[in-house]
N, C-alpha and C positions, 0 to 999 in steps of 0.2 A: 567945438563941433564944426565939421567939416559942410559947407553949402552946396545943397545938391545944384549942380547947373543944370541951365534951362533948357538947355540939348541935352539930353540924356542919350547916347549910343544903344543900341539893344540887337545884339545877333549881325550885328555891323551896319547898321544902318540908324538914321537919324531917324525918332518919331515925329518931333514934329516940325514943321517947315517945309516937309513931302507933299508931293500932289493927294499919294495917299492919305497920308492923314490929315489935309484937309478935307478930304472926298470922304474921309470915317467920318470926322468932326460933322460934318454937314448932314450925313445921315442919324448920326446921333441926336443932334439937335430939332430933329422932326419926328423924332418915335413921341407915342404916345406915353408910354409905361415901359416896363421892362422886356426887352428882347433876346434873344441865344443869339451867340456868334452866325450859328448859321443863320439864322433870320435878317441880321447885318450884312453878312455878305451876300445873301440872294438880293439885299435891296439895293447895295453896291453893284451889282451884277445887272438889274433892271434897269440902272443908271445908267446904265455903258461903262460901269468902271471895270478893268482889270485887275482888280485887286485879291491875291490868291488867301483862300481860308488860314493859311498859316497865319499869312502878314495883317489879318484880320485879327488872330487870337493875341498876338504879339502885341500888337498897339496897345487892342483893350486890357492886356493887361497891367502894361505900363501907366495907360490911362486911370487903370485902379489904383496902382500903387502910389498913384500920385494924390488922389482923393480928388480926380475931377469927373472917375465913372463909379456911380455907385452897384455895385455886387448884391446879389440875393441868389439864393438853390432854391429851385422849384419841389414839387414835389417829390420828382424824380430822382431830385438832386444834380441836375444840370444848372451850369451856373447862368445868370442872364444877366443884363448891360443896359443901363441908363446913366444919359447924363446927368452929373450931378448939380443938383437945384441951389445947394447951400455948402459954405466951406465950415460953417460949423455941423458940430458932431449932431446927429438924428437919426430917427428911422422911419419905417415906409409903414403905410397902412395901402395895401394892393388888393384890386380887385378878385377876386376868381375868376370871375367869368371872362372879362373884355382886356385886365393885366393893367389898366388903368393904376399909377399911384400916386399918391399922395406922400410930402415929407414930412413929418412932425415930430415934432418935440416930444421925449417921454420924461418929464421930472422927474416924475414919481419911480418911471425903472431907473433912472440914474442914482434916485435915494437905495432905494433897494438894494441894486448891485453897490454900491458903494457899502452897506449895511452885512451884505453877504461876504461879502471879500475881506472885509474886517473883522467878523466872526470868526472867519477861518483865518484865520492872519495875512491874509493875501494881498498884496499891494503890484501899484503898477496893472490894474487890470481890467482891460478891454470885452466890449460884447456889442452884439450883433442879435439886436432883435427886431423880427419885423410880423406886423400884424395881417391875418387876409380877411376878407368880407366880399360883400357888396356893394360898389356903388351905385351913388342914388340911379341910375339908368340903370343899371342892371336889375337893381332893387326893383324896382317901379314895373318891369317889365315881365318880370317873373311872378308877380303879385296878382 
């Protein structure tokens, strides 16, 4: 198995070691919960960064594929960008209201999907669940 390097190229440019992607990094690492691209770069834009919506979607995507930004579709199905908390595999329990989330462990859906995939003879098989609610400030305030 071939080791992916640390520079990764993308679209001809280096992600990271850039002004930019230090300037994404820094905005990632101050969001609350999950954000759109556009929402990233209007906050890079408020910074005084120049950094254009493409080279925004670019990075984060890289970022994902790397498992250091974690991914989730809204309701809409637009995708949204947070930094990732943990390099082991989880998922998010997210607010509704404020987008606030939380990382957690699901045992029980690992048994499951592991139980389901084996039924069906299915092996090698990956999933992506994430749960929405309230939290307690949202809760509490709606109450």
């Amino acid at each position: 198995m071939t080791p992916v390097p640390a520079k990764r190229p993308l679209g001809g440019t280096r992600v990271r070691g850039t002004r930019q992607a230090e300037a994404l990094s820094a905005v990632l690492g101050g969001l609350p919960g999950f954000c759109s691209a556009q929402q990233i770069h209007a906050e890079l834009r408020q910074r005084g960064e120049h950094i254009g919506l493409t080279t925004v979607y670019r990075h984060l995507q890289v970022l994902s594929e790397d498992g250091q930004v974690d991914t989730i579709r809204d309701a809409s199905g637009e995708t949204l960008y947070r930094r990732c908390g943990s390099n082991a595999h989880h998922h998010h329990l997210i607010c509704r209201t404020c987008g606030t989330s939380v990382e957690v462990e699901g045992r029980a859906v690992e048994r499951w999907a592991e139980q389901v995939a084996a039924e069906a003879g299915f092996t090698a098989v990956d999933h992506t669940v994430e749960l929405f609610g309230l939290c307690p400030g949202c809760s509490s305030a709606s109450a």
